[in-house]
N, CA and C atoms as a LAMMPS dump frame, in Angstrom:
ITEM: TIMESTEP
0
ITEM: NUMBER OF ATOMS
252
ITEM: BOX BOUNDS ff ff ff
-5.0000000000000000e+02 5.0000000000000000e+02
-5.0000000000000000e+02 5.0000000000000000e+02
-5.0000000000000000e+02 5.0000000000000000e+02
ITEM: ATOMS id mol type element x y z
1 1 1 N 0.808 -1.191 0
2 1 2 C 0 0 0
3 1 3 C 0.852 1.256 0
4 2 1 N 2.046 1.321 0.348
5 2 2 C 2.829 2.081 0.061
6 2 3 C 3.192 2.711 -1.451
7 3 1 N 3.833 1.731 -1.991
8 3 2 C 3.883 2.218 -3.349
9 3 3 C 4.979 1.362 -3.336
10 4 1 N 5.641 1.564 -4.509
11 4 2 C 7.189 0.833 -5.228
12 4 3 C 7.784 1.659 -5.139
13 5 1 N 7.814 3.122 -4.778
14 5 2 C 8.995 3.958 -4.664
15 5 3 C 9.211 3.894 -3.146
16 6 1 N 8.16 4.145 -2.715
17 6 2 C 8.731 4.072 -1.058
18 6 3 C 8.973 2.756 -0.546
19 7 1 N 8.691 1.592 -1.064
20 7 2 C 8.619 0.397 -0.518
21 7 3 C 10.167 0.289 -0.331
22 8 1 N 10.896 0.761 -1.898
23 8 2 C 12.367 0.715 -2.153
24 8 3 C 13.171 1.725 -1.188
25 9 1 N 12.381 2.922 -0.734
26 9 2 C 12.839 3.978 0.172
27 9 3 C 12.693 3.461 1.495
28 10 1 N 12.063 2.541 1.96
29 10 2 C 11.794 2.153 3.062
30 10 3 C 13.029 0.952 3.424
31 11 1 N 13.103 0.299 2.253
32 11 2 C 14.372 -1.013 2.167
33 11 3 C 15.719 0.27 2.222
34 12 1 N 15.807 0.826 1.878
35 12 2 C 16.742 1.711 1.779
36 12 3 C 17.41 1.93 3.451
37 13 1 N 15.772 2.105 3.839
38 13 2 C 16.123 2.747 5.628
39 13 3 C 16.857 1.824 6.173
40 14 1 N 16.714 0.487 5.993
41 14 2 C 16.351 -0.704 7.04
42 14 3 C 15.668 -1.419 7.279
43 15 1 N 13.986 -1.253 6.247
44 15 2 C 12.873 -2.015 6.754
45 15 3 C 13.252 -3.211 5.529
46 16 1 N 13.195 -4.769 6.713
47 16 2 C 13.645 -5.666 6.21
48 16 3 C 12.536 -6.932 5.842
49 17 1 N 10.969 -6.385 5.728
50 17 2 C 9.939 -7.646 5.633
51 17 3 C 9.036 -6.36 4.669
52 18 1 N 8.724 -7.16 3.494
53 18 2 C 7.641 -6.472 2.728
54 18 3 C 6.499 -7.397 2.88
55 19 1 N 5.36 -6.993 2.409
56 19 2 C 4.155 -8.053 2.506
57 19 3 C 4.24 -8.313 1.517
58 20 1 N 4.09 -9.874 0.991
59 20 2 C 3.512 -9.811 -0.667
60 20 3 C 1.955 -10.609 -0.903
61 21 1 N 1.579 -10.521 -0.092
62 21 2 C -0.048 -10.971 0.068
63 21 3 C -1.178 -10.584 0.755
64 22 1 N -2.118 -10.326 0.205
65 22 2 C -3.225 -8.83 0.223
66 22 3 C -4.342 -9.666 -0.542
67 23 1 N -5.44 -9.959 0.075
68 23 2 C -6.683 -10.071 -0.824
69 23 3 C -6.835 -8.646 -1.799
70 24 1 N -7.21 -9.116 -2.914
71 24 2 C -7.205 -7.721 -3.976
72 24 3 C -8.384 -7.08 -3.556
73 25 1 N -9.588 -7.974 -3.508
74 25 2 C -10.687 -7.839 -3.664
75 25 3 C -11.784 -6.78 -2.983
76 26 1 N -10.646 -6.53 -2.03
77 26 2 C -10.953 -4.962 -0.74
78 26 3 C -10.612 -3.491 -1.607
79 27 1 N -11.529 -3.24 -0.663
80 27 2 C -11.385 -1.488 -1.1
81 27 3 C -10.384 -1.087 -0.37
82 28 1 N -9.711 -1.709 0.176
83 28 2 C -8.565 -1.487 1.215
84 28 3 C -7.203 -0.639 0.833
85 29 1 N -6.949 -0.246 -0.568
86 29 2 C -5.936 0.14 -0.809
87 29 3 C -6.976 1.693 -1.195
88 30 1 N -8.123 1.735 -1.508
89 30 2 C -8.295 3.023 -1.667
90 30 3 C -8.63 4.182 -0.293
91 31 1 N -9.043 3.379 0.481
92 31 2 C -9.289 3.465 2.176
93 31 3 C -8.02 3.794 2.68
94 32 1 N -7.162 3.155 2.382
95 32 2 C -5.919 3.813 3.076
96 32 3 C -5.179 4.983 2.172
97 33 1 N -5.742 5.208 1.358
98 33 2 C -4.976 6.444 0.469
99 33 3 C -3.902 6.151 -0.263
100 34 1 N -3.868 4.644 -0.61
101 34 2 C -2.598 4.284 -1.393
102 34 3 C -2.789 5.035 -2.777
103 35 1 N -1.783 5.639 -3.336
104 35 2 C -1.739 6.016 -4.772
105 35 3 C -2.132 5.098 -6.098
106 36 1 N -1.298 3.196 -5.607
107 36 2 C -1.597 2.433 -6.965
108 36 3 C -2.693 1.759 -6.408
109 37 1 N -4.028 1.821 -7.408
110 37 2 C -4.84 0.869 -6.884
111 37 3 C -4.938 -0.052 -6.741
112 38 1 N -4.304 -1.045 -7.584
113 38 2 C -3.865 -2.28 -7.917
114 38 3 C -2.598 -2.606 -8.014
115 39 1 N -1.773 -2.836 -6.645
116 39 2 C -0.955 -3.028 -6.683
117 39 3 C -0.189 -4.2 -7.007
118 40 1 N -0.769 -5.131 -7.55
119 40 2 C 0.037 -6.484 -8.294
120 40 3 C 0.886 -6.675 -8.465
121 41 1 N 2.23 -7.68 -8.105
122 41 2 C 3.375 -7.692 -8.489
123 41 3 C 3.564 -8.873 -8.219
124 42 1 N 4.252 -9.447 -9.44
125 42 2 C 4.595 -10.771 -9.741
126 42 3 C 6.005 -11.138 -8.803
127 43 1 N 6.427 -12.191 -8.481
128 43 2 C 7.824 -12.765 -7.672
129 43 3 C 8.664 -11.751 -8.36
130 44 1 N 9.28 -12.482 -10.156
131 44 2 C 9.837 -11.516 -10.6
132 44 3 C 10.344 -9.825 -10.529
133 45 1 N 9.118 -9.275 -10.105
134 45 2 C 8.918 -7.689 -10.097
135 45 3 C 9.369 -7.459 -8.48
136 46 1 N 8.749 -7.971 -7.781
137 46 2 C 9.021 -7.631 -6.598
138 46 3 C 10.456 -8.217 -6.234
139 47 1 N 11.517 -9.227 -6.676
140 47 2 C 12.743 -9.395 -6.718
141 47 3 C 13.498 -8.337 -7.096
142 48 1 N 13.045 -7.996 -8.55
143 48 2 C 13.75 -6.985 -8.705
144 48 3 C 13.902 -5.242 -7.96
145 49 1 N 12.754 -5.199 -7.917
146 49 2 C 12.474 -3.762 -6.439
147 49 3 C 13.452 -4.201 -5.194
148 50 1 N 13.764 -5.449 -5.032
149 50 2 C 14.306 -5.617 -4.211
150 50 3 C 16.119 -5.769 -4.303
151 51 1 N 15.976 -5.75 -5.414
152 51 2 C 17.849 -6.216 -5.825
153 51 3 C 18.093 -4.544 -6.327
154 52 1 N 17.155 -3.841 -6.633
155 52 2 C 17.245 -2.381 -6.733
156 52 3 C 18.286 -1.661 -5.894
157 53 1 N 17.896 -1.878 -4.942
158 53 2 C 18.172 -1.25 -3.518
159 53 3 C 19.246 -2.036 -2.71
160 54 1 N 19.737 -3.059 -3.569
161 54 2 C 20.855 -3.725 -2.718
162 54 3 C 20.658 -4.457 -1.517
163 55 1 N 19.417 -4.853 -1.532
164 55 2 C 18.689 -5.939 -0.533
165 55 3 C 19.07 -7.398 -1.068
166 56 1 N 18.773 -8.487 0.043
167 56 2 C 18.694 -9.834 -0.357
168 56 3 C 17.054 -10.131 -0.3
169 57 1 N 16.614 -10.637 -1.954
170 57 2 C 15.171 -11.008 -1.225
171 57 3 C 15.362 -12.727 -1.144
172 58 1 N 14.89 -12.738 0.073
173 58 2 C 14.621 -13.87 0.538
174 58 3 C 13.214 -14.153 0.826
175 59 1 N 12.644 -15.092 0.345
176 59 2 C 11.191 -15.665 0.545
177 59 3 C 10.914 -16.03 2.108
178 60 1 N 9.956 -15.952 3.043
179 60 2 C 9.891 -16.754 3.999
180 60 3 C 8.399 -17.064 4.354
181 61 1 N 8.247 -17.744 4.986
182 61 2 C 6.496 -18.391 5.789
183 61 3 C 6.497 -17.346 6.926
184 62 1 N 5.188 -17.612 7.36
185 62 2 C 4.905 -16.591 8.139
186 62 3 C 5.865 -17.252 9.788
187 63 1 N 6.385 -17.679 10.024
188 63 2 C 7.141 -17.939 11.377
189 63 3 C 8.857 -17.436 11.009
190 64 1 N 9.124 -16.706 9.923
191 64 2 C 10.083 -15.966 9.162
192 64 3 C 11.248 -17.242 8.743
193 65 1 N 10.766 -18.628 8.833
194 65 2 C 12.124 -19.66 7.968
195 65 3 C 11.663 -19.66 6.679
196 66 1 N 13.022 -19.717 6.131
197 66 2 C 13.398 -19.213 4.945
198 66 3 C 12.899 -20.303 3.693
199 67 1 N 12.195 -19.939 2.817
200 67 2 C 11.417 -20.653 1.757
201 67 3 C 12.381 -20.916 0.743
202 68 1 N 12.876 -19.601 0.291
203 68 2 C 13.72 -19.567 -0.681
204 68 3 C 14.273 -18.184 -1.046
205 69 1 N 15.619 -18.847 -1.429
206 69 2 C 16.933 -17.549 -1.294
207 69 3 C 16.627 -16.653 -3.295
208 70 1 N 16.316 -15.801 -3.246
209 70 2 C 16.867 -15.47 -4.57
210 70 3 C 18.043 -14.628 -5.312
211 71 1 N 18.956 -14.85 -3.888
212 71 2 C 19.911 -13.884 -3.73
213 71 3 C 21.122 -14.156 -5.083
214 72 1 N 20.955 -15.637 -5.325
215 72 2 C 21.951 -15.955 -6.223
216 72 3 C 21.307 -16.164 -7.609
217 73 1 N 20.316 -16.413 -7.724
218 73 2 C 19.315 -17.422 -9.018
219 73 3 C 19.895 -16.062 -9.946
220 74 1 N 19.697 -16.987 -11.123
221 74 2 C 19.852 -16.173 -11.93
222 74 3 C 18.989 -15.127 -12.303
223 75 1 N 19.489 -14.005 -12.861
224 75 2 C 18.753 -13.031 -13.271
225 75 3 C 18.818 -12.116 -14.864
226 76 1 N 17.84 -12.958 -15.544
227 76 2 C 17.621 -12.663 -17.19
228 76 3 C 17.775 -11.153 -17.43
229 77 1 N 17.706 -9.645 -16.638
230 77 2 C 17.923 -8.861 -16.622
231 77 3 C 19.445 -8.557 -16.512
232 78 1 N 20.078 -9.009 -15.883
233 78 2 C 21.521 -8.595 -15.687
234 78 3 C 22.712 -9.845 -16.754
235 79 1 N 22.049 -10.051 -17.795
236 79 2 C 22.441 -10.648 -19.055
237 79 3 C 23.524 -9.478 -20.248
238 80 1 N 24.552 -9.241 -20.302
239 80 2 C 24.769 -8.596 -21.147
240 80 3 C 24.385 -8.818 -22.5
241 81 1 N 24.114 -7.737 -22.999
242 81 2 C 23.141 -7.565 -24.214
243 81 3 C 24.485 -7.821 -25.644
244 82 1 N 25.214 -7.346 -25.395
245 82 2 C 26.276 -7.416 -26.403
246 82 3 C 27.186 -8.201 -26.326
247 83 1 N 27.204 -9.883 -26.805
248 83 2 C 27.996 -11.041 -26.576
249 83 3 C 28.826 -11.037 -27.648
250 84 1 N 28.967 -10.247 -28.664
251 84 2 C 30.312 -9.843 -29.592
252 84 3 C 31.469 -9.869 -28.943
């Protein structure tokens, strides 16, 4: 409900747990005055917001053990484009 700029400004501070699960189906993001209404973001997208900012995203369950690391996996974005 924040947004993707502050979410990344917030990782920036120190804040080290994002939510990534939200029933859509609430008026809940317009109630709180969030800017995007629909804030949707795929694993992908939200990895990358997160490797933005020089974070590790790490997946976890709600008792915070660790699901899965994506600190190393590869990443189709950071592919150099020019293999000449």
């Amino acid at each position: 409900m924040l947004g993707r700029n502050n979410a990344q400004l917030s990782l920036s501070f120190g804040v080290n747990d994002i939510d990534g699960t939200i029933d859509d189906s609430t008026r809940i993001y317009s109630m709180a005055g969030s800017e995007e209404q629909h804030p949707t973001m795929t694993t992908e997208q939200l990895v990358t917001l997160i490797r933005q900012v020089k974070r590790k995203p790490i997946e976890r369950d709600t008792l915070y053990n660790e699901i899965r690391d994506y600190t190393s996996e590869f990443n189709p974005s950071e592919i150099p484009t020019n293999l000449n």
